[in-house]
MMTF fields as JSON, N, C-alpha, C and O atoms, coordinates in Angstrom:
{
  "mmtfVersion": "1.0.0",
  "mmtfProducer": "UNKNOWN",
  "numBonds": 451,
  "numAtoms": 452,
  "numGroups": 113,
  "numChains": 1,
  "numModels": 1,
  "chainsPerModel": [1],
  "groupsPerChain": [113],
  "chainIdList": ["A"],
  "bondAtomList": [4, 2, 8, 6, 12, 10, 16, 14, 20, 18, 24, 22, 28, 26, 32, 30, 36, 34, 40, 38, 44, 42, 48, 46, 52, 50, 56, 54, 60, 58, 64, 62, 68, 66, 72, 70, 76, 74, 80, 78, 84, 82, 88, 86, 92, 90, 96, 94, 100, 98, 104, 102, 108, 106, 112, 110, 116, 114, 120, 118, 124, 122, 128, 126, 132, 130, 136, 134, 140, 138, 144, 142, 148, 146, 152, 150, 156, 154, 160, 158, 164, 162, 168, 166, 172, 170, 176, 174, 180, 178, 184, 182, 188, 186, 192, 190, 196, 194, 200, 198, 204, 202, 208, 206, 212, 210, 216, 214, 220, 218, 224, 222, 228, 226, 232, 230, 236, 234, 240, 238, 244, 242, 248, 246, 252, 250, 256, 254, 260, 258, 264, 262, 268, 266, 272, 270, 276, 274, 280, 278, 284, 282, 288, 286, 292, 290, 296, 294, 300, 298, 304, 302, 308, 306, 312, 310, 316, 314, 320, 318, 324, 322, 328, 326, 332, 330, 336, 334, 340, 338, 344, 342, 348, 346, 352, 350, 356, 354, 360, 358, 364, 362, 368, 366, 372, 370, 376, 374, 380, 378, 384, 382, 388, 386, 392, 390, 396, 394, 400, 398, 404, 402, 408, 406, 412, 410, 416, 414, 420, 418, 424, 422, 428, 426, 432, 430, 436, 434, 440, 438, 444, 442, 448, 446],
  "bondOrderList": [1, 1, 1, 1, 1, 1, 1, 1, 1, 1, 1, 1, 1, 1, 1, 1, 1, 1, 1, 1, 1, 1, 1, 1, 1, 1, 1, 1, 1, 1, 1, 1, 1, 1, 1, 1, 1, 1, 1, 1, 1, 1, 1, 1, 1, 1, 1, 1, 1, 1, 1, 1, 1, 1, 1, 1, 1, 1, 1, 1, 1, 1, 1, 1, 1, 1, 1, 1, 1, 1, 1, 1, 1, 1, 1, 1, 1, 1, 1, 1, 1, 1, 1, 1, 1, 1, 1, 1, 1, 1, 1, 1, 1, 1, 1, 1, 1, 1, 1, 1, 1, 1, 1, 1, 1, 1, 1, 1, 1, 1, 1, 1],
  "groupList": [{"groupName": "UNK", "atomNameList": ["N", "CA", "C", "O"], "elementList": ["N", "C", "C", "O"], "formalChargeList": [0, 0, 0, 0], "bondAtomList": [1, 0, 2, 1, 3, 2], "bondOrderList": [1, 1, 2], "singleLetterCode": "X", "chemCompType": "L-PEPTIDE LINKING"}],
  "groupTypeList": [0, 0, 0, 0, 0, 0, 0, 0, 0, 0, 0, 0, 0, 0, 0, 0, 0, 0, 0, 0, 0, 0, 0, 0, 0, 0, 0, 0, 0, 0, 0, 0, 0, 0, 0, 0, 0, 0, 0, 0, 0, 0, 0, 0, 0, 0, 0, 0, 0, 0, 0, 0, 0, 0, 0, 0, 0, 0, 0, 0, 0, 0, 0, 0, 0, 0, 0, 0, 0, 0, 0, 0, 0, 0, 0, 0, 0, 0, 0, 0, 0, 0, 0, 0, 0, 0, 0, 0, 0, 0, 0, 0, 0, 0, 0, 0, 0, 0, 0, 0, 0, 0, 0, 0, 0, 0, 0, 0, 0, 0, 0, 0, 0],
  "groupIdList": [1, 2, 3, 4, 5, 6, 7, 8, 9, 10, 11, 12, 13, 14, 15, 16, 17, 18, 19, 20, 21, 22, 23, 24, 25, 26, 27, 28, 29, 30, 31, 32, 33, 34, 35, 36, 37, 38, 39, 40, 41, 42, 43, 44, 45, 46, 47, 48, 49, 50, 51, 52, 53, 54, 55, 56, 57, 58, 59, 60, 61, 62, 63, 64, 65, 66, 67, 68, 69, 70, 71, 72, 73, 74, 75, 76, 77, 78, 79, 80, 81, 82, 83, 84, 85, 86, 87, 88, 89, 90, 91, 92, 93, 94, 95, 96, 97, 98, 99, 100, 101, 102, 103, 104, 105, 106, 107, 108, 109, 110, 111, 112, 113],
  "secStructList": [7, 6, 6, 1, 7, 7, 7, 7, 7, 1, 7, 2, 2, 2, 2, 2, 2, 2, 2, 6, 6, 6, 6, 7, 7, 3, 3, 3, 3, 7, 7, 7, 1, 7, 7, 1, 2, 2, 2, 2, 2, 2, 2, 2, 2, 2, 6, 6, 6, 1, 3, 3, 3, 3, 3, 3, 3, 3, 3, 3, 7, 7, 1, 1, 2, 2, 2, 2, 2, 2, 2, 2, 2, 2, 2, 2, 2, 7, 7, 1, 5, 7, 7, 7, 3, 3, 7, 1, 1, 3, 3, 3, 7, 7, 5, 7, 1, 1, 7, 7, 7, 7, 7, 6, 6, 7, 7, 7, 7, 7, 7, 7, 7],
  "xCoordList": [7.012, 6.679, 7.787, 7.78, 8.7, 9.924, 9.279, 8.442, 9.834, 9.39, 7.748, 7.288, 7.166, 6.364, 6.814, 5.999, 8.309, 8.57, 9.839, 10.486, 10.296, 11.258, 11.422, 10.62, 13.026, 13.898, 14.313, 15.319, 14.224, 14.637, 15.25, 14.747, 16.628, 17.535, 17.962, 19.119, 16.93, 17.114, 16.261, 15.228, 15.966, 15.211, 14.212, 14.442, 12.665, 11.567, 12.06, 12.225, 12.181, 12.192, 13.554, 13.784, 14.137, 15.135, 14.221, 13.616, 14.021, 13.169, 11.873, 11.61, 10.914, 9.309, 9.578, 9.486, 10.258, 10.088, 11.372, 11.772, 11.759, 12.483, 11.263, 10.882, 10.801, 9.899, 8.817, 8.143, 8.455, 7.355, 7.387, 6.697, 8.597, 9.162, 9.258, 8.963, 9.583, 9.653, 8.322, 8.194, 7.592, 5.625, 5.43, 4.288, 6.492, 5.774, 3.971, 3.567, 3.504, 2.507, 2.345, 2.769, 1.429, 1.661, -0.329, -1.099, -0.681, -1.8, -1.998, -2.981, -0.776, -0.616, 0.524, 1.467, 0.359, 1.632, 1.4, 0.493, 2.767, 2.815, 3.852, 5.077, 3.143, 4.019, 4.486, 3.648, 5.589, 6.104, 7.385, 7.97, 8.142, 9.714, 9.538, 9.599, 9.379, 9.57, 8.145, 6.974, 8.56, 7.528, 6.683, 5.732, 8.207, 7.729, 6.939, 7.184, 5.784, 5.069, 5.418, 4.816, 6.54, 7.137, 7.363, 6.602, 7.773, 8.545, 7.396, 7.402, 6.281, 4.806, 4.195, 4.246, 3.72, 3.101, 3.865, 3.233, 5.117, 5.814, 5.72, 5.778, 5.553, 5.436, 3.839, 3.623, 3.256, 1.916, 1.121, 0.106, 2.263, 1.913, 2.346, 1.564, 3.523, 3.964, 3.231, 2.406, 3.012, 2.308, 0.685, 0.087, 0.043, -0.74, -0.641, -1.435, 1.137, 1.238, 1.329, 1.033, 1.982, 2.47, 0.657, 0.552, 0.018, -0.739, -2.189, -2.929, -2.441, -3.115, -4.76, -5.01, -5.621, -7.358, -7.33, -6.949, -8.112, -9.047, -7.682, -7.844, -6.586, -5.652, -5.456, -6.078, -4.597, -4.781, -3.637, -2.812, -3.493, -2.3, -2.595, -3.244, -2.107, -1.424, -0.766, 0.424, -1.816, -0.544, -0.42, -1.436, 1.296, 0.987, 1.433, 1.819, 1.367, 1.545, 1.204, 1.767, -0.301, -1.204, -1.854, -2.892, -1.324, -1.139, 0.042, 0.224, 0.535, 1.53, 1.033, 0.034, 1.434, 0.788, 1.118, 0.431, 2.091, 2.833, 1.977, 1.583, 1.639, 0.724, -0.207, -0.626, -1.268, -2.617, -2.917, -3.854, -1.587, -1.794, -2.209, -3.055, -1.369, -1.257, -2.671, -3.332, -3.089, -4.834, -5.509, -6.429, -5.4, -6.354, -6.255, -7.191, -5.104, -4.575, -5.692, -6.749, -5.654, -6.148, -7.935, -8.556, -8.527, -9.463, -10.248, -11.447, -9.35, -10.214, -9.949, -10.542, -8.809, -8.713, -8.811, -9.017, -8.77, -8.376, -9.811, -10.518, -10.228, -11.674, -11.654, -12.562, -10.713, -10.991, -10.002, -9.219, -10.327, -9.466, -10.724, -11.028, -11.44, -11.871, -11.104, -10.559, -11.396, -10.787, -11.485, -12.641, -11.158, -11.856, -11.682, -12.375, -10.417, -9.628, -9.041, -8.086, -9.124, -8.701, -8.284, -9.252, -7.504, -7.689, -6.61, -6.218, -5.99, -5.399, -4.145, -3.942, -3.342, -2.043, -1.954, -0.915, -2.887, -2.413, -3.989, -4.959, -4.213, -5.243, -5.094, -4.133, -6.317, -5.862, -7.38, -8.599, -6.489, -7.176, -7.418, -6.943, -8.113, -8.515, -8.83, -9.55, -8.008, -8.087, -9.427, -9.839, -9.849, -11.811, -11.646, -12.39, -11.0, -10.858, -9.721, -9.033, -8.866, -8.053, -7.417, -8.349, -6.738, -6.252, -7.332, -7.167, -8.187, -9.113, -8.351, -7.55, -8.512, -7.904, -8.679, -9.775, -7.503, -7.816, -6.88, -5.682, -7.916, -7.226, -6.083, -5.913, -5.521, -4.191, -4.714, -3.698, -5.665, -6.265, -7.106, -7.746, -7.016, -7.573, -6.578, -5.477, -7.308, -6.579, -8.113, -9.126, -7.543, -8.915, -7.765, -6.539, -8.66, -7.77, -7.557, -8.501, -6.657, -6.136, -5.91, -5.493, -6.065, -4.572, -6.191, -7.398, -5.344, -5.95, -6.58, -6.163, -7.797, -8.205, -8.363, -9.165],
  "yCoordList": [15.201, 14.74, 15.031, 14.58, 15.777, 16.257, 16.873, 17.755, 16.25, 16.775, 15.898, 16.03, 15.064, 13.72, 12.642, 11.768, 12.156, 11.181, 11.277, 12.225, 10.731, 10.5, 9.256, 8.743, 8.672, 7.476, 7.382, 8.091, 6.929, 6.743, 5.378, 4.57, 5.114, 4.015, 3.662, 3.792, 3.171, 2.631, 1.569, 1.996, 0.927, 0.007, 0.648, 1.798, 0.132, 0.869, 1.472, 2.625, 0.337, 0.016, 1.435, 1.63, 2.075, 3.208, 4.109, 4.743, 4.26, 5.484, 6.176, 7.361, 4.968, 5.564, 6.292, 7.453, 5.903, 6.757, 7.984, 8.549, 8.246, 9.552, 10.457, 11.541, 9.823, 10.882, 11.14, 12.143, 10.222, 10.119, 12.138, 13.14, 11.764, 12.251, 13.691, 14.837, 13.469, 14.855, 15.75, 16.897, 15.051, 15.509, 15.082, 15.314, 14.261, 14.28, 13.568, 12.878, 13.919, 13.189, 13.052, 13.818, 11.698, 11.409, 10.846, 10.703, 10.658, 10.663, 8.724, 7.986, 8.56, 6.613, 6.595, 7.372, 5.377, 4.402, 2.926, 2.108, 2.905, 1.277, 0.098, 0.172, -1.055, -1.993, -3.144, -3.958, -3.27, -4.233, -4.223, -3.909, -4.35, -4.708, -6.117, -7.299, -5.801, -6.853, -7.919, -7.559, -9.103, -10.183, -11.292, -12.073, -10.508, -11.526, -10.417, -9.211, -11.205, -10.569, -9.177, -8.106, -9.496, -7.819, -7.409, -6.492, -7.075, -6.461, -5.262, -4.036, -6.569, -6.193, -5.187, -3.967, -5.696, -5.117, -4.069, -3.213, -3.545, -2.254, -1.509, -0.295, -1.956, -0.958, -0.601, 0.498, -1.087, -0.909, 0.179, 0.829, 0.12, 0.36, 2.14, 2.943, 2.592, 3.858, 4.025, 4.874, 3.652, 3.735, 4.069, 4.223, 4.167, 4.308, 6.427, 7.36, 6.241, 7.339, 8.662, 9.836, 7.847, 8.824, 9.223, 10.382, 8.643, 8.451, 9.199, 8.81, 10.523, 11.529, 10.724, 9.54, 11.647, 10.679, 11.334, 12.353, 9.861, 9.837, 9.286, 8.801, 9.266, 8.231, 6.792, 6.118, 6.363, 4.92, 4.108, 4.264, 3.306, 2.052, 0.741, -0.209, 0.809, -0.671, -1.821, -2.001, -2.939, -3.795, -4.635, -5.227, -5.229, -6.216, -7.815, -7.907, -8.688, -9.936, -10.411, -10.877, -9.956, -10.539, -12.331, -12.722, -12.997, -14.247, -14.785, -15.991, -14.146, -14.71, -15.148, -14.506, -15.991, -15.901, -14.813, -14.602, -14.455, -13.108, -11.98, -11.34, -11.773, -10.478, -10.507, -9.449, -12.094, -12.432, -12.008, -11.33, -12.768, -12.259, -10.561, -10.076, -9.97, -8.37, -7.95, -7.277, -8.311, -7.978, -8.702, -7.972, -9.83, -9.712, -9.395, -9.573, -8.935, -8.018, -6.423, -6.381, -5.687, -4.812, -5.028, -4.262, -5.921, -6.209, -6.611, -6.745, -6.705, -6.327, -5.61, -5.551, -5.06, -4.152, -2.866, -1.908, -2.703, -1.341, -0.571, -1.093, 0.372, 0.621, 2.041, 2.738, 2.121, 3.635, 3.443, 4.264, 2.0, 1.857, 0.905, 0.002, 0.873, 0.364, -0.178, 0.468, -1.799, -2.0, -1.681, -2.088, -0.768, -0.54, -1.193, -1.0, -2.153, -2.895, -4.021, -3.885, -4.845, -6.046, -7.411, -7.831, -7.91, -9.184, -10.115, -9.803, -11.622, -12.375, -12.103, -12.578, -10.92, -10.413, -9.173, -8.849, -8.477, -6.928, -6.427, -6.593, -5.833, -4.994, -3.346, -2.828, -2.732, -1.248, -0.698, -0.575, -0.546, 0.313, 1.813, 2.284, 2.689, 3.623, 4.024, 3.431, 5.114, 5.71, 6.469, 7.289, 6.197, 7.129, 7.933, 8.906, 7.7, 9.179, 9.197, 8.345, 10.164, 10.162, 8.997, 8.605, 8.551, 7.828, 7.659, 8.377, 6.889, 6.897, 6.417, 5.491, 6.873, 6.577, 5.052, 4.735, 4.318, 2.376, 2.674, 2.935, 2.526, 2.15, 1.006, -0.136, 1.772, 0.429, -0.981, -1.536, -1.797, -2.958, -3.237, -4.262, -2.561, -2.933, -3.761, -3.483, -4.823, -6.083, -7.29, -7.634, -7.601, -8.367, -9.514, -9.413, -10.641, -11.883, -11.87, -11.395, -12.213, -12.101, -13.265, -13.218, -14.219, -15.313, -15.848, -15.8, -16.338, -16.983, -18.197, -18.865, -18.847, -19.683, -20.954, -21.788],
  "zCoordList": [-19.439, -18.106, -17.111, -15.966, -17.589, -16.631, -14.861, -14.672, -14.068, -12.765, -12.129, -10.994, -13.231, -12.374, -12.365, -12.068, -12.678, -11.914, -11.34, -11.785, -10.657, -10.144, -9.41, -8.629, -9.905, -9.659, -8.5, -8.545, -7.302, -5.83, -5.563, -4.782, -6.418, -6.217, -4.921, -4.524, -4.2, -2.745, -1.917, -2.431, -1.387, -0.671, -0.306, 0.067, -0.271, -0.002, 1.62, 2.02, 2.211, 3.634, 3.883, 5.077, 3.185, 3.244, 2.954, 3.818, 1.514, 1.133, 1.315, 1.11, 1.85, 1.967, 2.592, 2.192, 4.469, 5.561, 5.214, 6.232, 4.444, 3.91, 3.294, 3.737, 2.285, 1.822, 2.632, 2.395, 3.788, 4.799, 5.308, 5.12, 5.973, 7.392, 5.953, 6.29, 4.817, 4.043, 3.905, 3.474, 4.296, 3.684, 2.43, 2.034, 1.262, -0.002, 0.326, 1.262, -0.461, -1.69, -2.503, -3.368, -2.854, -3.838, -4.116, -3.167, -5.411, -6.07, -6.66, -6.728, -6.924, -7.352, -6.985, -7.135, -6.338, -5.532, -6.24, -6.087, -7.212, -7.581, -6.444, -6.546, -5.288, -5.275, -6.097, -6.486, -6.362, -7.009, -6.6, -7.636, -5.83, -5.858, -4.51, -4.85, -3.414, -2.346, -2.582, -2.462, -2.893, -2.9, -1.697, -1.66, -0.435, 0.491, 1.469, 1.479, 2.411, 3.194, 4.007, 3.926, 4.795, 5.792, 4.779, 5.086, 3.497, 2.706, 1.973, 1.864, 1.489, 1.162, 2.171, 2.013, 3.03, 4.326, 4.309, 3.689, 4.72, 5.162, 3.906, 4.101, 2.285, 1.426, 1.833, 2.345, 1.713, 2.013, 2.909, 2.66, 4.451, 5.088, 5.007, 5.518, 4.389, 4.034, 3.039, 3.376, 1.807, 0.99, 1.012, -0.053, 2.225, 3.02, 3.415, 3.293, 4.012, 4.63, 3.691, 3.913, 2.289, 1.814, 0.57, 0.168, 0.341, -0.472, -0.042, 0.861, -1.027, -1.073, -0.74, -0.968, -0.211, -0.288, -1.712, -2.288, -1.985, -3.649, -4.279, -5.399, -3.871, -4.973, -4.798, -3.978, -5.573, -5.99, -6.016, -6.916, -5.189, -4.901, -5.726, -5.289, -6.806, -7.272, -7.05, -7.307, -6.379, -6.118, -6.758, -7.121, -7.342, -8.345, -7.728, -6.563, -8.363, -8.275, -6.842, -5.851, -7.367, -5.982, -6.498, -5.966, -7.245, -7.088, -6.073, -5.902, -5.66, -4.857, -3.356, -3.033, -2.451, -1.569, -0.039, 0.961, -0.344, 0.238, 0.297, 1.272, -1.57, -1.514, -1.047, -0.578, -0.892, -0.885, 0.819, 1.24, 1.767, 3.015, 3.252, 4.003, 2.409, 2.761, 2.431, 3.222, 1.369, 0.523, 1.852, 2.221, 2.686, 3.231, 4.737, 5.518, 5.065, 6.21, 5.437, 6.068, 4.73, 4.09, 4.226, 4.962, 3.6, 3.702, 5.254, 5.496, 5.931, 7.233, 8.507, 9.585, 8.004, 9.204, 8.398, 9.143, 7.756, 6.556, 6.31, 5.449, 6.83, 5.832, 5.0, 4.546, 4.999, 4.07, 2.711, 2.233, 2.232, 0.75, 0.038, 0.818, -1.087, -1.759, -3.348, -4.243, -3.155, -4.607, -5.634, -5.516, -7.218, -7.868, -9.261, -10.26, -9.09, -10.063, -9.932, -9.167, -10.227, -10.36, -11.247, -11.881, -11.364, -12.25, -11.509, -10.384, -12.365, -11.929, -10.696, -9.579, -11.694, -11.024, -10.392, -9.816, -10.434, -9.78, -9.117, -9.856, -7.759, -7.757, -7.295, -6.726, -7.715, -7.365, -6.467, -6.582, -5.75, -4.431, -4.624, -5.657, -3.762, -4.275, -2.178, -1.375, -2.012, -0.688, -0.589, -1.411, 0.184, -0.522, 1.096, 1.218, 1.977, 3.285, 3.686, 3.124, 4.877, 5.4, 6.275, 6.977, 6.454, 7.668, 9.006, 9.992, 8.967, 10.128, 11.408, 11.283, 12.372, 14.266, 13.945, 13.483, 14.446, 15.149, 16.564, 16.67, 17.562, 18.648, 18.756, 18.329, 19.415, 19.727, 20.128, 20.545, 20.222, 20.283, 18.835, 18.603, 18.299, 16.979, 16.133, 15.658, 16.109, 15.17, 14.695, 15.304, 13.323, 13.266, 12.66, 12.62, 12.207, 11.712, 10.486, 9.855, 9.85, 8.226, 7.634, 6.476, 8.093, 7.495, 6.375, 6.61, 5.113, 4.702, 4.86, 5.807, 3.952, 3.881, 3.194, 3.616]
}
């Protein structure tokens, strides 16, 4: 498997927008390092940028209530990710088109219930 993975010893919030601004892609994106909400959300949100259509974002320790905000920040403003996986602690999304245009007034409500 020499040359599909690679180790990027740095803070998401350093590295996504490095590889952003590089053109990588990528096919699966696992979150798991930042637990609290901005930390979540901003992996998310590169993870978004960097992440090929038809691949698949993992997020884990979506019992938390950090992650739960971000899943439902996702769930309604988001429409071109379907979950195709799920259980207690982790779900996996699945990019099914490109980055669709949201006007700059596009915001819907998230907070839990």
């Amino acid at each position: 498997m020499q040359g599909k993975f690679t180790l990027l010893e740095d803070h998401a919030h350093n590295a996504l927008p490095k590889l952003h601004a590089e053109k990588h892609r990528y096919d699966f994106i696992l979150i798991d390092a930042d637990h609290r909400f901005d930390g979540v959300f901003l992996e998310f949100y590169y993870a978004d940028l960097l992440l090929k259509t038809n691949g698949f974002i993992l997020l884990h320790d979506t019992h938390l209530p950090s992650v739960q905000h971000v899943l439902s920040w996702i769930h309604n403003n988001i429409e071109n990710y379907t979950p195709v996986s799920h259980n207690e602690n982790c779900i996996i999304f699945q990019k099914t088109a490109a980055n669709a245009y949201r006007d700059w007034r596009h915001f819907k409500e998230f907070c839990l219930q």
